[in-house]
C-alpha positions as a Markdown table, in Angstrom:
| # | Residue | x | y | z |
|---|---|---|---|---|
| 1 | Unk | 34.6 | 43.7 | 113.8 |
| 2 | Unk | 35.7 | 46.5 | 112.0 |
| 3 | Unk | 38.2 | 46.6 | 109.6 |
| 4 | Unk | 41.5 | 49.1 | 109.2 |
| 5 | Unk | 40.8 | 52.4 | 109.1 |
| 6 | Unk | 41.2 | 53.9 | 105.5 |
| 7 | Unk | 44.4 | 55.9 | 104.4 |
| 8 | Unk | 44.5 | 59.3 | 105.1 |
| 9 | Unk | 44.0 | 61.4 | 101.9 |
| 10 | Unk | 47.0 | 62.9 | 100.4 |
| 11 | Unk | 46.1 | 65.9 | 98.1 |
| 12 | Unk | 48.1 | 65.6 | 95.0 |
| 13 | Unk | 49.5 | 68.7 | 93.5 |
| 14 | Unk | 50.0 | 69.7 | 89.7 |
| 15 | Unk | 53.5 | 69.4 | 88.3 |
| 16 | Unk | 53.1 | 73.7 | 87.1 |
| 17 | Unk | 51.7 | 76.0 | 88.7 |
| 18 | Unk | 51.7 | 79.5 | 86.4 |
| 19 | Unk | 50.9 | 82.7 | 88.1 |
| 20 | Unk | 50.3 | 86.1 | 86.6 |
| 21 | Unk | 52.5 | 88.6 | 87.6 |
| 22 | Unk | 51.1 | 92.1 | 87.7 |
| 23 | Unk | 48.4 | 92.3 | 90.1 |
| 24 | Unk | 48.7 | 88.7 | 91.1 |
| 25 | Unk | 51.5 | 88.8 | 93.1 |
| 26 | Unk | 52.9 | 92.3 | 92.0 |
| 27 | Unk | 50.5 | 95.0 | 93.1 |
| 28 | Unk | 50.6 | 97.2 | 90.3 |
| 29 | Unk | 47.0 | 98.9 | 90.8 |
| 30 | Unk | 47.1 | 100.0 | 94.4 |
| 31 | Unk | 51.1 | 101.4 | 93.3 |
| 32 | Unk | 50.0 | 103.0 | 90.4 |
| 33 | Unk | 47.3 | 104.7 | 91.9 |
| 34 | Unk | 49.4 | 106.0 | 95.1 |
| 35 | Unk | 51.3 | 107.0 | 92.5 |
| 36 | Unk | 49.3 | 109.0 | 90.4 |
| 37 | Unk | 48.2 | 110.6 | 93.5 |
| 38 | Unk | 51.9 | 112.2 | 93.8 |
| 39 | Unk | 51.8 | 113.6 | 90.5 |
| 40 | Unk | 48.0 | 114.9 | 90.9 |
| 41 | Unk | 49.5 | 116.9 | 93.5 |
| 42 | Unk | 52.8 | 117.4 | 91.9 |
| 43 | Unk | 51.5 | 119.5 | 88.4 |
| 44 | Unk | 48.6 | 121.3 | 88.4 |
| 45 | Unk | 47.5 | 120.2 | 85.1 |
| 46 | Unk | 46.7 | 116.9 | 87.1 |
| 47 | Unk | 44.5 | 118.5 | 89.6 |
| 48 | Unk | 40.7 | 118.7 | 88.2 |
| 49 | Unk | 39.7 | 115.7 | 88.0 |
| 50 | Unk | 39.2 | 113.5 | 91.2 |
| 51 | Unk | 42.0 | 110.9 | 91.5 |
| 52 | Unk | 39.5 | 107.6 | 91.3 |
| 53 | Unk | 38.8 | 109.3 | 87.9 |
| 54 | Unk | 42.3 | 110.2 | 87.1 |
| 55 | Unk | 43.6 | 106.4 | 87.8 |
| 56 | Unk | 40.5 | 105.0 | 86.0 |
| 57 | Unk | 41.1 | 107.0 | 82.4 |
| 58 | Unk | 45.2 | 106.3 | 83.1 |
| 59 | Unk | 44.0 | 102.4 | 83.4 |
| 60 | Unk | 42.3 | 103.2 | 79.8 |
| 61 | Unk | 45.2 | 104.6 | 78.2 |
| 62 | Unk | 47.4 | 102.3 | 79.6 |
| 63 | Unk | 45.6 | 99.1 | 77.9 |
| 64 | Unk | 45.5 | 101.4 | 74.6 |
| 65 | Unk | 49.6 | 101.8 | 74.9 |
| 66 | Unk | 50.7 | 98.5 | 76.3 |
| 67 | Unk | 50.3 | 96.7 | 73.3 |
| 68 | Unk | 53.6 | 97.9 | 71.9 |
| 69 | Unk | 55.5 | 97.6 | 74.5 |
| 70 | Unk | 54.3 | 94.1 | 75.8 |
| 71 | Unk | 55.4 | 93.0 | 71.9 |
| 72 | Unk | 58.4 | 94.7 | 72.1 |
| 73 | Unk | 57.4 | 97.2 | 69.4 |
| 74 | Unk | 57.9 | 100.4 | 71.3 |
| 75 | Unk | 59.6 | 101.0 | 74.6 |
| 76 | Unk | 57.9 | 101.3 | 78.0 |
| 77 | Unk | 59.5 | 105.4 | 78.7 |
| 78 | Unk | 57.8 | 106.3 | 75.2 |
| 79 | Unk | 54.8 | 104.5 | 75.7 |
| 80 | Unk | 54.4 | 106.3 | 79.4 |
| 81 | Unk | 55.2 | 109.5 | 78.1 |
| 82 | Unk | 52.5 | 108.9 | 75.5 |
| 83 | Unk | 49.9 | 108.1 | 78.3 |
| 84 | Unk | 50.7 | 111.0 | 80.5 |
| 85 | Unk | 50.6 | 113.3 | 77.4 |
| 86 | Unk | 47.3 | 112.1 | 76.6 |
| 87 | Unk | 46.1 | 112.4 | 80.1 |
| 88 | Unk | 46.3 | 115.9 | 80.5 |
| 89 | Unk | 45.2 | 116.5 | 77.3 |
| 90 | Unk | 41.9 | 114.7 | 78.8 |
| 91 | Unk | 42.1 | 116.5 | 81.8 |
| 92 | Unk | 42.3 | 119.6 | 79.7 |
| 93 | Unk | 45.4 | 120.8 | 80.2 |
| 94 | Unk | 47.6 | 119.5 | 77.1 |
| 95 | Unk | 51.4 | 119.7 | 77.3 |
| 96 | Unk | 54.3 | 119.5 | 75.4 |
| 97 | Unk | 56.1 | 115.8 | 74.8 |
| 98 | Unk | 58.6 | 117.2 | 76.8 |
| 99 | Unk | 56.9 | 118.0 | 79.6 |
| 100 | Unk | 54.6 | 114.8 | 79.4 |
| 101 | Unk | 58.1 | 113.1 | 79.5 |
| 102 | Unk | 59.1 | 115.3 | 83.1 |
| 103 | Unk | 55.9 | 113.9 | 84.3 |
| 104 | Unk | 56.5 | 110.4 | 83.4 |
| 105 | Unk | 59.7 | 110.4 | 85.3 |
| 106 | Unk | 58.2 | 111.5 | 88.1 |
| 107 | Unk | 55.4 | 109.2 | 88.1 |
| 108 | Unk | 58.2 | 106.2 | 87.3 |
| 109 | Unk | 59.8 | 107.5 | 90.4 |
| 110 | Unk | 57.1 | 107.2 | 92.7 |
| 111 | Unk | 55.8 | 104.1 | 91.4 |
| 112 | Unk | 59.6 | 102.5 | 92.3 |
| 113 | Unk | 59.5 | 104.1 | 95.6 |
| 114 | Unk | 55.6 | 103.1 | 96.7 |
| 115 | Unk | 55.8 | 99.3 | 94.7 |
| 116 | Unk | 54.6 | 96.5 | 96.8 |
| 117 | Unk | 53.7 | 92.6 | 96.3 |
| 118 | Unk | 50.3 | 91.8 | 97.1 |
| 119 | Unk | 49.6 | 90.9 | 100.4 |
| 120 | Unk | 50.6 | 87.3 | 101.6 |
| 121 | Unk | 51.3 | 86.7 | 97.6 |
| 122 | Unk | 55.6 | 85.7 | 97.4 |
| 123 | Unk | 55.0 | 83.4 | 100.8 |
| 124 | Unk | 52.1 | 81.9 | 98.7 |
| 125 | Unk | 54.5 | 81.3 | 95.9 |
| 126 | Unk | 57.1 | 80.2 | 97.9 |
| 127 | Unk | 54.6 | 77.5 | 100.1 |
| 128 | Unk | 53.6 | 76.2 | 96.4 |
| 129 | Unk | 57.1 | 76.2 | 95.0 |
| 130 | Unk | 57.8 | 73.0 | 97.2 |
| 131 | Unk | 55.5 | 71.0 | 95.7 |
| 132 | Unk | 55.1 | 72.1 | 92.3 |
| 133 | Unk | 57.4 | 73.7 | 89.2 |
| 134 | Unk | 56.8 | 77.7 | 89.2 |
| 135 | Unk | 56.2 | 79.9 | 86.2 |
| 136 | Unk | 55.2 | 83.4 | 85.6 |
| 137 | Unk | 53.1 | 84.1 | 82.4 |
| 138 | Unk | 52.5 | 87.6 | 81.7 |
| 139 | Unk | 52.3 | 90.4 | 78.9 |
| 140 | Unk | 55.3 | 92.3 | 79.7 |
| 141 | Unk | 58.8 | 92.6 | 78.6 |
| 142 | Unk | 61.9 | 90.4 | 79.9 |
| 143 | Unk | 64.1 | 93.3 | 81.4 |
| 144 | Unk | 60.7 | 94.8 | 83.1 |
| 145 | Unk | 59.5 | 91.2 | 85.0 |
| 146 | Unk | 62.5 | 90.2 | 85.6 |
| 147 | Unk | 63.2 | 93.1 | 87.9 |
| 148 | Unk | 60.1 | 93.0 | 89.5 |
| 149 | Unk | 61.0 | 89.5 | 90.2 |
| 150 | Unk | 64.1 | 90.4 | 91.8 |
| 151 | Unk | 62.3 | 93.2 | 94.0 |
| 152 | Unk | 59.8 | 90.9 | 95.1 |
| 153 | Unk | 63.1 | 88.2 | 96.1 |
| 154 | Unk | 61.2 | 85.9 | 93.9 |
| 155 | Unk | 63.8 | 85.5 | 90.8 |
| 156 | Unk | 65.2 | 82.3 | 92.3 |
| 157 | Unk | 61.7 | 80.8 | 93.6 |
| 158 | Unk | 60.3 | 81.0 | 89.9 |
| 159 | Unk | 61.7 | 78.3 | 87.2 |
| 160 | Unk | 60.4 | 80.0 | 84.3 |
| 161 | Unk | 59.1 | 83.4 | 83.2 |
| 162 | Unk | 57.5 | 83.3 | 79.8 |
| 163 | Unk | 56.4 | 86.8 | 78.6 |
| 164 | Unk | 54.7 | 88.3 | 75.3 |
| 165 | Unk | 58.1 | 90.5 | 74.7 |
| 166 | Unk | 59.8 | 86.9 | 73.7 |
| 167 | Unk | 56.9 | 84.8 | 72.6 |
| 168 | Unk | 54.9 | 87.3 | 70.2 |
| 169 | Unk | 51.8 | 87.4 | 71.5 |
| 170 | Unk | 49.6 | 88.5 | 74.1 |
| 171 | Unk | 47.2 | 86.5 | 76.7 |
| 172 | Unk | 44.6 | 85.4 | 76.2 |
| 173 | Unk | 46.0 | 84.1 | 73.1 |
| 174 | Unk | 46.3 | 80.2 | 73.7 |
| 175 | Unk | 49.9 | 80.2 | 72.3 |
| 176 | Unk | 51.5 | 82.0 | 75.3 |
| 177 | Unk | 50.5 | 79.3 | 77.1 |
| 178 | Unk | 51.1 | 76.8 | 74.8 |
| 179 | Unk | 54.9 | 78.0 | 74.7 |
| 180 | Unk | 54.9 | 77.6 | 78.9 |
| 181 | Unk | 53.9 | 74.5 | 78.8 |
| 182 | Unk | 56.7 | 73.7 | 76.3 |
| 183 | Unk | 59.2 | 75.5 | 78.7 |
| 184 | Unk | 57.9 | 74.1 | 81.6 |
| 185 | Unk | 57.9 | 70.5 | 80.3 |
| 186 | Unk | 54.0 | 69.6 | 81.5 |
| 187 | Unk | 51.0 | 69.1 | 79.7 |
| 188 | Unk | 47.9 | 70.9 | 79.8 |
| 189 | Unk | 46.7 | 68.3 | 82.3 |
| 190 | Unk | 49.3 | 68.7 | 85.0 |
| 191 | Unk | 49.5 | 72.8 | 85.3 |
| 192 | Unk | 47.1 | 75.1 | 87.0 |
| 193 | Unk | 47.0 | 79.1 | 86.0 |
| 194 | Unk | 46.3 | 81.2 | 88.4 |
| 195 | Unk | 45.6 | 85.0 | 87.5 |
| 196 | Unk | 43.5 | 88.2 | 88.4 |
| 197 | Unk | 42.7 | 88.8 | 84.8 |
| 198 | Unk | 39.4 | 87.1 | 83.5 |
| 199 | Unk | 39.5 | 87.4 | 80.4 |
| 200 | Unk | 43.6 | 87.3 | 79.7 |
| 201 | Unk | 44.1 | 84.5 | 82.9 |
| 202 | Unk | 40.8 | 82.7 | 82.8 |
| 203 | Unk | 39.8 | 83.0 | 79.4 |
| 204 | Unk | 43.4 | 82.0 | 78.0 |
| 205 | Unk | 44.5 | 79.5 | 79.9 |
| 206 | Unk | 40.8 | 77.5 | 79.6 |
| 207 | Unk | 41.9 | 77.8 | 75.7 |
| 208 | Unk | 44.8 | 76.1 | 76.4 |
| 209 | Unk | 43.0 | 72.9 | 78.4 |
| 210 | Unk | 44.6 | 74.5 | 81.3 |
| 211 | Unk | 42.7 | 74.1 | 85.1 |
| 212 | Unk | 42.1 | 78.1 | 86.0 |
| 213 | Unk | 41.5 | 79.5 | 89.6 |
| 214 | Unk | 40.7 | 83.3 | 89.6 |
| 215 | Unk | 42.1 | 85.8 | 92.1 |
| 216 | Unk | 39.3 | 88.1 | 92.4 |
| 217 | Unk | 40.6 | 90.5 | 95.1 |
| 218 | Unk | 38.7 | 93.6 | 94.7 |
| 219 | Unk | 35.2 | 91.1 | 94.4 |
| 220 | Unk | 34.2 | 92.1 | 91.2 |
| 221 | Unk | 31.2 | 90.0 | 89.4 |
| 222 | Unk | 31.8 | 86.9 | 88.2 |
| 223 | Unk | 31.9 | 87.5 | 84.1 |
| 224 | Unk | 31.2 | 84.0 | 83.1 |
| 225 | Unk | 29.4 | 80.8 | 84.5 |
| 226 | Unk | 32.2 | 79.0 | 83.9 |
| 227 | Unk | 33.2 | 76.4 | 87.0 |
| 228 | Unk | 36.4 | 77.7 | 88.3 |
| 229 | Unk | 37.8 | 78.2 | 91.4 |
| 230 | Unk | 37.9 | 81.3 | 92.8 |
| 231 | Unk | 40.1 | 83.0 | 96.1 |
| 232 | Unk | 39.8 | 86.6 | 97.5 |
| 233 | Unk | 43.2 | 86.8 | 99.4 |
| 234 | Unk | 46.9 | 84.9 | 99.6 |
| 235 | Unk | 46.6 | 84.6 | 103.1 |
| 236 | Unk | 46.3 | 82.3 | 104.7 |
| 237 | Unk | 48.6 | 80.5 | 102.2 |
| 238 | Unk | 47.1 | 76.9 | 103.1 |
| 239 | Unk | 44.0 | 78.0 | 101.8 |
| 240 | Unk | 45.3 | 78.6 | 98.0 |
| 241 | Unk | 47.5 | 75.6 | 98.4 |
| 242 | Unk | 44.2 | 73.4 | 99.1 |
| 243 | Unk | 42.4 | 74.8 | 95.8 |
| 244 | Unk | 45.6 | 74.4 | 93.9 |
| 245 | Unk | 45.6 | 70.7 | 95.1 |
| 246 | Unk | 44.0 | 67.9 | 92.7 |
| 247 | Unk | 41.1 | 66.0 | 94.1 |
């Protein structure tokens, strides 16, 4: 005789779920390079080098000028401006602040026009956001995520948006976390991260005692032996759902 058949498993989910924002669910790389191609073909002083070349040394100066702004030290128009000056001066072409400022507003302008969400990213959100609390950690300012939220219609999905503008510091420094898990209510034990970044994503929220899963969409090398989870695309959603899910 056998006996009743056992229950069926019922994955548990964590409390928090914390996403990145830029190039998690916001696709800033593919924008920004779309982008840039509009200016390479836009000013001349722009059209040497190659455009995979032109986005990677923009990507460069763009980690050198964030800083600032993701503190709130400097603003994001002067720090652009900055970056686009500095670009043709590597392309070697310099220009005037004033025309590195033309160019900036015509780069802002395409990148508004061409932004996007990553692929199947907000319905992922929005399938998790049933089960679990929602926060966005990232090293921006309010004003600038909190649009991007809006564009993405995911401003009244998300519960909490903790940036490095309002906390002080910067991924992967453990106390960004820290300070979600404070506004989120959760322990370390209860909230998942989930991020594209390694070393700011990975790295940071492991500091924290915080359960990682990488989104590795462009299939870079793994930089660490570290055990965590690892997806390549939101969709289908289910499939992020199920890693996200406790054992």
């Amino acid at each position: 005789m056998t006996g009743p058949a056992p229950p069926p498993h019922v994955p548990r989910y964590p409390r928090a779920v914390l996403f990145d924002l830029d190039d998690t669910i916001f696709d800033h790389s593919l924008t920004c390079r779309d982008a840039l191609g509009r200016v390479r073909r836009e000013f001349d002083v722009f059209r040497g080098p190659s455009l995979d070349d032109l986005r990677h040394e923009y990507g460069r100066l763009l980690t050198d000028t964030h800083r600032g702004v993701m503190l709130g030290h400097r603003t994001s128009e002067e720090a652009r401006a900055e970056r686009f000056r500095r670009l043709a001066e590597w392309a070697g072409h310099p220009i005037r602040p004033s025309a590195a400022l033309e160019v900036s507003e015509a780069y802002r302008a395409h990148y508004q026009r061409l932004r996007r969400a990553v692929p199947g990213a907000a319905e992922a959100v929005r399938r998790l956001a049933r089960r679990s609390l929602i926060g966005i950690v990232t090293n921006n300012t309010v004003a600038e995520q909190e649009e991007k939220l809006a564009f993405l219609a995911l401003d009244r999905t998300v519960d909490l948006l903790v940036t490095s503008e309002e906390v002080g510091s910067a991924k992967p420094d453990r106390r960004i976390f820290c300070s979600a898990l404070a506004r989120a209510g959760t322990t370390a034990g209860e909230t998942v991260m989930i991020g594209d970044s390694w070393e700011s994503d990975i790295t940071g929220a492991r500091a924290a005692g915080i359960r990682a899963i990488w989104f590795n969409r462009f299939r870079v090398p793994r930089p660490g032996p570290e055990t965590v989870g690892e997806f390549r695309s939101f969709r289908p959603a289910r499939d992020l759902a199920s890693l996200v899910a406790v054992a």
